[in-house]
Backbone bond lengths (Angstrom), bond angles and torsions (degrees), N, CA, C in turn:
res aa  C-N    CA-C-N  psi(-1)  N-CA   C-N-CA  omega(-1)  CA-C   N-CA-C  phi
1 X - - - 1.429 - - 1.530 110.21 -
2 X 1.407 106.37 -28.55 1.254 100.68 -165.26 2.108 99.68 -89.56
3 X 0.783 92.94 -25.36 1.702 91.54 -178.65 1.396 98.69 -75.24
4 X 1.546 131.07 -31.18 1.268 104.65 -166.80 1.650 113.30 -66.19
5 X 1.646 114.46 -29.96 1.461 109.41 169.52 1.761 129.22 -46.17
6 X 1.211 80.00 -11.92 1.623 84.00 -168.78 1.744 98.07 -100.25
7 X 1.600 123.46 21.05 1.463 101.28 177.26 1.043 82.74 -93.39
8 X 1.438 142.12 -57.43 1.989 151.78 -170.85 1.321 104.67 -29.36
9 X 1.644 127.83 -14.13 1.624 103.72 -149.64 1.599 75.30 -158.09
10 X 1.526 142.13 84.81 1.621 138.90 165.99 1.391 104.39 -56.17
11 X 1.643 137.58 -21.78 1.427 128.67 -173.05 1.770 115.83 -84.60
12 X 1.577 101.03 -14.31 1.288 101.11 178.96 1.606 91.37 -104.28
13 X 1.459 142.13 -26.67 1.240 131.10 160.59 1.557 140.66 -43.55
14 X 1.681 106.36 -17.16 1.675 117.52 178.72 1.344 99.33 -81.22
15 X 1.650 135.51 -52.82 1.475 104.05 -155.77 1.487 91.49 -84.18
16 X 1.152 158.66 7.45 1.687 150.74 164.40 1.483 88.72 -58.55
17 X 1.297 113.00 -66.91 1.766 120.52 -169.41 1.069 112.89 -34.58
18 X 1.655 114.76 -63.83 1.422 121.82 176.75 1.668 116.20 -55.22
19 X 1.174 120.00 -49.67 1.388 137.18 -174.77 1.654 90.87 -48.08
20 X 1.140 120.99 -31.08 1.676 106.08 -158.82 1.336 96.03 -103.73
21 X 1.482 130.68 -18.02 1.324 132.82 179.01 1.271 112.23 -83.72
22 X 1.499 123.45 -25.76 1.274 115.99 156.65 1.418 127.74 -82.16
23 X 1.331 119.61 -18.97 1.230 109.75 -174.88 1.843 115.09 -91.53
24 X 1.836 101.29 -26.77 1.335 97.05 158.12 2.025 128.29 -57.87
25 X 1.748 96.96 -33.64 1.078 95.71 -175.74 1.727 122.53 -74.15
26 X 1.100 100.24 -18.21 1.540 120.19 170.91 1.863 104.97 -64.70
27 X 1.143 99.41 -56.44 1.654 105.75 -167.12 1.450 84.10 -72.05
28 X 1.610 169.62 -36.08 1.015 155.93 -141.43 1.692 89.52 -96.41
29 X 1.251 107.40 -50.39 2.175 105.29 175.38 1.452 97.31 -41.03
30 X 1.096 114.99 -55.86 1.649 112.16 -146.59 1.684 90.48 -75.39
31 X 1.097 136.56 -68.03 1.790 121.78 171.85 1.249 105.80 -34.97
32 X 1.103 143.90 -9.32 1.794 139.23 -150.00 1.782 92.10 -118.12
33 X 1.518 110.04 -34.00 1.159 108.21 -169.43 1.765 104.55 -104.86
34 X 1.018 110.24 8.62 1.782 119.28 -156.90 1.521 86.36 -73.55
35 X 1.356 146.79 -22.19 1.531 123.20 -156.66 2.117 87.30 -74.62
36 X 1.281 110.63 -38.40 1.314 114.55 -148.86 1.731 106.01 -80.79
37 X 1.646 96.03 -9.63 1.629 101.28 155.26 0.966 132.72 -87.18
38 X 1.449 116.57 5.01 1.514 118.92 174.91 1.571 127.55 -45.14
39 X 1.364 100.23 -56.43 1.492 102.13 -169.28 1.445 107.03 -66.11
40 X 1.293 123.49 -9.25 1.453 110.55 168.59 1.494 123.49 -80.31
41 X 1.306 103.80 15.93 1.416 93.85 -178.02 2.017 93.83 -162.72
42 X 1.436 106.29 75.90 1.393 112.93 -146.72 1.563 108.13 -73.68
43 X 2.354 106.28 -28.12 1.231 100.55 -170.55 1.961 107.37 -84.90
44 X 1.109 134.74 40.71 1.332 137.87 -157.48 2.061 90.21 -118.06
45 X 0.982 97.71 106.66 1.473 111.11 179.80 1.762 118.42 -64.51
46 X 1.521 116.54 171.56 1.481 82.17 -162.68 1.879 100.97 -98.48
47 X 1.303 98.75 4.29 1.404 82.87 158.70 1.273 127.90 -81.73
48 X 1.284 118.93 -9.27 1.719 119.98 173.37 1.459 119.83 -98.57
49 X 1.843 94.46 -9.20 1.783 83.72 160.82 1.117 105.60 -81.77
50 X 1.633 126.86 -52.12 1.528 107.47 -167.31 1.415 120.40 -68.97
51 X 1.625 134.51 5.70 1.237 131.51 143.77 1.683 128.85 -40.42
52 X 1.618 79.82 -65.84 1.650 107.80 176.79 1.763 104.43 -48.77
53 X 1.528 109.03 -55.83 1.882 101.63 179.05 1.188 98.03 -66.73
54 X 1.287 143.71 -71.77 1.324 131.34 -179.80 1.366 119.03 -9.87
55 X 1.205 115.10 -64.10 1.446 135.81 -157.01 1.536 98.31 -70.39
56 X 1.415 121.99 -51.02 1.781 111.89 166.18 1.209 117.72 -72.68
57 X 1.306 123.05 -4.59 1.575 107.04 -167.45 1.838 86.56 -83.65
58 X 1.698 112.21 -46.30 1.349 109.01 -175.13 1.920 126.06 -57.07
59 X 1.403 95.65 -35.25 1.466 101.24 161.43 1.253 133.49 -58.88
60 X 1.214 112.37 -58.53 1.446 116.00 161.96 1.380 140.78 -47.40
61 X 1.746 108.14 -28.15 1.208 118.49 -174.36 2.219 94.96 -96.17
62 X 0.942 107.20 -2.03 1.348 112.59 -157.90 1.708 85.33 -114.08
63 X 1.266 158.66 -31.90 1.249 169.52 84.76 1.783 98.39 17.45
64 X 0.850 107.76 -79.48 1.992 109.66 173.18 1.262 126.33 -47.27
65 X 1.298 115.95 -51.81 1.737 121.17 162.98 1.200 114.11 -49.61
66 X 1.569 120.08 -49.01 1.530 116.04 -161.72 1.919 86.01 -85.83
67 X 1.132 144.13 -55.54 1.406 115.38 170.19 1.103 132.71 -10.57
68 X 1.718 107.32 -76.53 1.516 133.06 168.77 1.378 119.97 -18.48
69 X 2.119 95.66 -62.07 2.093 91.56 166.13 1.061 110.81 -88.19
70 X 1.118 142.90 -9.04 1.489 119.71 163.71 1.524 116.72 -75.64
71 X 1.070 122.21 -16.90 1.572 139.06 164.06 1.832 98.05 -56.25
72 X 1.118 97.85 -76.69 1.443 112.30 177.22 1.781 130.73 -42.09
73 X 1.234 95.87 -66.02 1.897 103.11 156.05 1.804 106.69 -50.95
74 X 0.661 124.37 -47.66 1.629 109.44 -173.34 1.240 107.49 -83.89
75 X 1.779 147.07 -8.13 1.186 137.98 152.65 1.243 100.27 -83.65
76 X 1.594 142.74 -37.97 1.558 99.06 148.93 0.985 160.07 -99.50
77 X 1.423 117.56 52.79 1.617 129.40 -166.95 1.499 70.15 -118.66
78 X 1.344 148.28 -70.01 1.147 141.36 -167.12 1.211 129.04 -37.43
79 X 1.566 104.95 -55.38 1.135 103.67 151.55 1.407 142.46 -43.85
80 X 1.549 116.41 -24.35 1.061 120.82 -171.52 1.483 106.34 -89.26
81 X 1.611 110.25 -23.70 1.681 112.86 -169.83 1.514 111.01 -72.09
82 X 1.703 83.27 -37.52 2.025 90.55 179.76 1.884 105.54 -58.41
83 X 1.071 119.46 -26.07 1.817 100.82 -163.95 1.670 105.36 -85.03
């Protein structure tokens, strides 16, 4: 519901885009960096770490795509307002 407001208006649609491209890209560091968090959390077996990396690598990359088209839909609705 809340994205559909943002097809009517592409200028309030870019920083959502960005917002999600950074925050996926942030959560993709932290899976990228997860081996070196291990020891903080020593009783976590290694099948539940590689869940846990799994689980950010998929968020993050799933956080970036939906940016990307929402990046994308609002350069072309814009496009379309300018002609």
């Amino acid at each position: 519901m809340i994205l559909r407001t943002l097809e009517n208006e592409p200028s309030k649609a870019v920083p959502v885009a960005m917002t999600l491209i950074v925050v996926g890209l942030s959560i993709l560091t932290i899976g990228i960096c997860w081996e070196r968090f291990v020891p903080i959390a020593p009783h976590i077996g290694t099948d539940w770490n590689d869940f846990f990396r799994g689980l950010l690598f998929g968020l993050g990359i799933t956080l970036e795509i939906s940016g990307v088209v929402i990046a994308a839909r609002a350069a072309i609705a814009s496009a379309k307002q300018r002609k």
